[in-house]
Phi, psi and omega in degrees: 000315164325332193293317204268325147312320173321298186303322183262307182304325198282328172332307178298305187321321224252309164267064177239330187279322182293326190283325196266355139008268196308334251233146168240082149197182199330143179311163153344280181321324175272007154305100148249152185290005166268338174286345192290136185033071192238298211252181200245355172263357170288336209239357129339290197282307164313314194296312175311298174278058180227322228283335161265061137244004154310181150298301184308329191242018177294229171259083189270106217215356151200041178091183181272339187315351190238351187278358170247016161276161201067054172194203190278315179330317190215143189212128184268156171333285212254155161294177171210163177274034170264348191238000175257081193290165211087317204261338164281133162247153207280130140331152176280309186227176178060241171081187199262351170290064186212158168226036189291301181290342156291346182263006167261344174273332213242001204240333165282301147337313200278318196256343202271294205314277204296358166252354178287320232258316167289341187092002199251054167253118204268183179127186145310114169297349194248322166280353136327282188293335186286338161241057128272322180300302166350293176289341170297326196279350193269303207286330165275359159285322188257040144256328175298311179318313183286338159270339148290343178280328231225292203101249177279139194208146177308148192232084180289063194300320182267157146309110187260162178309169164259061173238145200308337203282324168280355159306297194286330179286334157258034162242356139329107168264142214258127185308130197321327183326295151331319174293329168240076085268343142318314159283328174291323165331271167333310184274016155267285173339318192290314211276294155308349187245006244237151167257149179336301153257167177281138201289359178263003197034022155272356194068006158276030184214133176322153180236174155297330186278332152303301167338304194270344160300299166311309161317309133021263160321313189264333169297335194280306178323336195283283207290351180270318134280338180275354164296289219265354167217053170297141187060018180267182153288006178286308165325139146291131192079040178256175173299126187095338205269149187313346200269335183294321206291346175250155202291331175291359178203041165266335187247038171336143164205114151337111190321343196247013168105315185208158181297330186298309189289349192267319171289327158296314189302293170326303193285347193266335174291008179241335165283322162296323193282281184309339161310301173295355155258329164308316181282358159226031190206098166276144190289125178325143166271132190273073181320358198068014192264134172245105187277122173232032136210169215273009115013283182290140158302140148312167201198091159000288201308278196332280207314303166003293167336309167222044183259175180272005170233097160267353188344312197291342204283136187276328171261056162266056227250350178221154168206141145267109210258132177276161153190130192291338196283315176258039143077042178236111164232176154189192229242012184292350177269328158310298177324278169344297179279024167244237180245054162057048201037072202030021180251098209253157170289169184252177175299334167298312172306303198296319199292327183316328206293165164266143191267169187325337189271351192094335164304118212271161184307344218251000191301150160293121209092262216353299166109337155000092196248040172096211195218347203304291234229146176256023172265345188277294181351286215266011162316116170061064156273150130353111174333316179279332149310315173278006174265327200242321179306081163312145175205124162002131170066043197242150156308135160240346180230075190273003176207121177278144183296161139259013161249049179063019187280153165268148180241152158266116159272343181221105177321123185261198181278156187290140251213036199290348186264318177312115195276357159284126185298330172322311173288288182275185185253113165268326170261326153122337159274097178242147162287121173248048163277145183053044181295062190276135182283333179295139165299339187280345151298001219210042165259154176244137216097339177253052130327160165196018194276183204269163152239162172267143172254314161231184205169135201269024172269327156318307186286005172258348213260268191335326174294285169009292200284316189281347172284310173290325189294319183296322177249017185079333200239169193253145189253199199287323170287257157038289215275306203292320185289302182325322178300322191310303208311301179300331194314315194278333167283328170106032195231086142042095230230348160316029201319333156310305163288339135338295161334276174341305170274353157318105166246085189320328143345310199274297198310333207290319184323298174265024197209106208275316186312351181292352215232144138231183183018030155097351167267186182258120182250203210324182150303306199304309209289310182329291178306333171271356178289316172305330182269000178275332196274325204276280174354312192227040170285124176094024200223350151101025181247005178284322179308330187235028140241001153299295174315355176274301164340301228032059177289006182285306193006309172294347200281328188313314168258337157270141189290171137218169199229141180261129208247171169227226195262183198265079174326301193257087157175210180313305180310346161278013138334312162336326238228010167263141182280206194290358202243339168108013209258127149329115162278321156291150197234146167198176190049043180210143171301036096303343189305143170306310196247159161297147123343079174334348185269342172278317172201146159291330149318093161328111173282108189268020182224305197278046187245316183283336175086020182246355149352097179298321210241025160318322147270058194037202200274155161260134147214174180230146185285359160289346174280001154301307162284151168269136147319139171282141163276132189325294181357294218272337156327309172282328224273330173259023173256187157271090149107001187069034205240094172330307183301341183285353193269176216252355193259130173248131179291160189283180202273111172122330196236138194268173186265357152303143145283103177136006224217155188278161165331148166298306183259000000 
């Protein structure tokens, strides 16, 4: 029982030293948690080190730009064992099953609220509540992670005792429903105390409108699951599902009554919450301008990405602002001006984009000019491709350092045999989203341009989904964002005629979002997922619509294989020495390259044939979740008698360690 007081206690410990940063008062030692959290700049300085538990604010050293690999969108240099069935295996220890940051969110919340509520907190009453708010926003952050990982999780609100019985009795896992209506909950607490702007007035401190954004995100996410995977063990009360095995949750009922009413309810709280952001955060302007000399007008969009200041972006709505002078950096203008650290785009990704007219490539008319070349690729293109697609011989540096850093000033041919991530290309598709033309970023390790953490074009594309998924049909907001969006890409703005030309069949090749539940769906919902993937490519949300979706399935009984650009053809041109002879090798345990006898596509898994995924990706339906690690089975048991804990494992993964999914 001590493991698991550990696991909860050290958290205070740990942002108390972080906090005190901030802070011109007494050394540490001369510190108690009773002196503690009185004034609103203690509850500044608290609310602030909790910020790493964005994705943006961890150890960030290349963005959100590298988080949608390992998926159909992106593909890094190695495989992973999620796409191996079998081959993820159950854990001893550790896993997403901790509660250490929650119990620093719950340890704040617990002593701040009821001295606020008394009045005996000094300071601004309105930056008082507002970082309270935070924290309600935070603690609903780090619940949502846990229900993507985990499903159902324990819903822990106080600092609990160091005692075995209440220990073990908050290890009770609560059904994921509950669980986000726990999360929504919070993000209403937020929303209400959180102020409009942010009190530094740059957006690097949480907004209301961040709130109602998340709210957004997690209803849709909610609701999309318990649609597509209505009647399994992933759902409470589905066939199977795990939480009946235990006596505390056999006689479970959805809060909104039925799975059906609970969904409805989610998807109509993900239309309003995106509303309230759509409707007052208008989309960055796009000139359609690629600057490649100092001339070219600038171009809002691109720049967004990367400038070192977004305050000013009008769909800007959260940032983590860098600065080289107090050594707080990172490397994405390195990256940018390569292959993105090896992290590439796939044939999928790219084929997805639509050409200008709305028409998809494969259309009669389309106006397509191929695949030989990757200047052709991004010919009549979807705005954004051709804005983000790097192709040989592009400017990459238009204002030179004066302190000398080196730069790539000139896009070279992708580098596909480098096995350094600084250098190569794993796919032959690299992105210049997050691209700063100065050179004085592109030292490596001094970055300093701004990351988006959030951004309110998400809230046009969320209203978007949840309004058709909910009614079949798109309403008049529905219809107005969609327009904005292609309109700002440089897309047709007729989505209807798209629809039309849609062949689901084609999408289906390249695209895993053509799918839930292993069918193919309608053209209409198909387009708004695509404009969702195109939109937010690269920005680290795919993984977790695919899983909303539950777009994996087909893979269970079909392989699929992640391709890059088309190698085998002109371009291996690319890849000859001076005598016309390959520099690249393949259909040898060494080979560099995929084979031409497999695709004419760079297989980026597929060259030496020692591969687990050399016949492509896989997948088993226990890998929606992640495994409980064994640890917390004993550490909540009798007698080390698994079956005795209050804890149940996910669906699919046995209660051994080392050992792979069931199914």
């Amino acid at each position: 029982m001590k493991k698991i007081y550990y696991i909860l206690i050290f958290g205070f410990i740990t942002v108390l030293w972080s906090c005190n940063d901030f802070l011109d008062q007494e050394p540490l030692s001369s510190i108690t948690p009773e002196q503690y959290l009185w004034d609103e700049s203690q509850l500044a300085a608290y609310a602030i080190a909790q910020y790493d538990s964005l994705p943006t604010h961890k150890n960030w050293n290349f963005g959100t730009f590298g988080l949608d690999s390992h998926s159909d969108n992106m593909a890094a240099p190695n495989y992973i064992s999620r796409y191996v069935p079998g081959e993820w295996k159950v854990p001893q220890s550790g896993g997403e099953w901790e509660f250490k940051t929650i119990y620093q969110y719950n340890y704040f919340l617990n002593k701040v609220v009821p001295r606020w509520k008394a009045g005996k907190i000094t300071g601004s009453e309105a930056l008082v509540k507002h970082y309270i708010g935070e924290m309600y926003f935070l603690r609903a952050w780090e619940y949502f992670t846990k229900v993507q990982a985990m499903g159902d999780f324990p819903i822990v609100k106080t600092v609990l005792s160091d005692d075995p019985e209440s220990l073990i009795a908050a290890s009770k896992r609560s059904p994921r429903t509950d669980v986000v209506r726990f999360i929504i909950a919070d993000l209403d607490s937020a929303i209400t105390l959180l102020q409009a702007t942010s009190p530094d007035g740059a957006k690097n401190r949480i907004s209301k409108a961040c709130a109602q954004l998340v709210k957004s995100r997690v209803a849709l996410f909610e609701a999309c699951w318990l649609k597509y995977f209505k009647g399994t063990a992933f759902v409470p009360n589905g066939t199977n599902w795990t939480g009946a095995s235990k006596d505390y949750n056999k006689s479970y009922q959805f809060p909104a009554g039925s799975i059906d009413a609970e969904i409805e309810w989610l998807f109509g709280q993900a239309m309003a919450s995106a509303m309230e952001v759509a409707d007052n955060f208008a989309l960055t302007v796009n000139n359609k301008v690629l600057q490649q000399s100092t001339s070219d007008a600038k171009n809002l969009y691109f720049d967004m990405f990367s400038a070192v200041n977004m305050s000013g972006y009008s769909e800007v709505l959260l940032w983590r602002k860098y600065d080289k002078g107090l050594n707080i950096v990172h490397n994405v203008p390195v990256y940018a001006q390569l292959g993105n650290y090896a992290v590439g785009l796939t044939r999928g990704m790219v084929d997805g984009f639509l050409m200008a007219n709305g028409l998809p490539v494969y259309a009669s008319g389309s106006g397509y000019q191929g695949d030989d070349y990757l200047a052709d690729v991004r010919k009549n293109r979807d705005g954004r491709l051709w804005l983000f697609l790097k192709q040989p011989a592009q400017i990459n540096v238009l204002y030179p350092s004066s302190d000398g850093t080196q730069a790539t000033p000139v896009e070279p041919i992708p580098d596909i045999t480098n096995s350094s991530r600084e250098k190569g290309y794993s796919t032959g598709y690299s992105i210049r989203k997050g691209l700063n033309y100065d050179a004085a970023l592109c030292g490596n390790g001094l970055g300093y341009s701004g990351c988006i953490v959030f951004r309110a074009t998400e809230a046009y594309l969320n209203y978007l989904e949840a309004c058709y998924e909910k009614n079949g049909s798109l309403d008049a907001k529905a219809k107005q964002y969609w327009e904005a969006i292609r309109s700002r890409a440089g897309v047709d703005t007729d989505y209807n005629k798209t629809i039309a030309a849609t062949n689901m069949s084609e999408e289906a090749k390249n695209d895993w979002g053509a799918y839930s539940v292993g069918t193919l769906v309608s053209p209409t919902l198909y387009n708004i997922r695509r404009e969702r993937r195109c939109e937010l490519m690269a920005e680290g949300l795919r993984l977790m619509d695919l899983k909303r979706w539950r777009s994996y399935d087909q893979m269970i009984a079909t392989p699929y294989h992640i391709e890059g650009f088309k190698l085998w053809g002109p371009m291996q041109e690319w890849y000859k020495d001076a005598n016309g002879e390959l520099k690249v090798t393949y259909g040898t345990p060494t080979a560099t390259v995929s084979s031409p006898s497999t695709s004419n596509y760079l297989r980026v898994y597929e060259k030496t044939g020692k591969e687990l995924v050399y016949n492509g990706y896989r997948w088993t339906m226990a890998h929606y979740l992640q495994p409980i690690a064994i640890q917390h089975f004993l550490i909540t048991s009798a007698n080390n008698d698994i079956s005795s804990s209050p804890i149940y494992q996910n669906p699919g993964w046995p209660t051994t360690a080392n050992e792979g999914a069931i199914d």
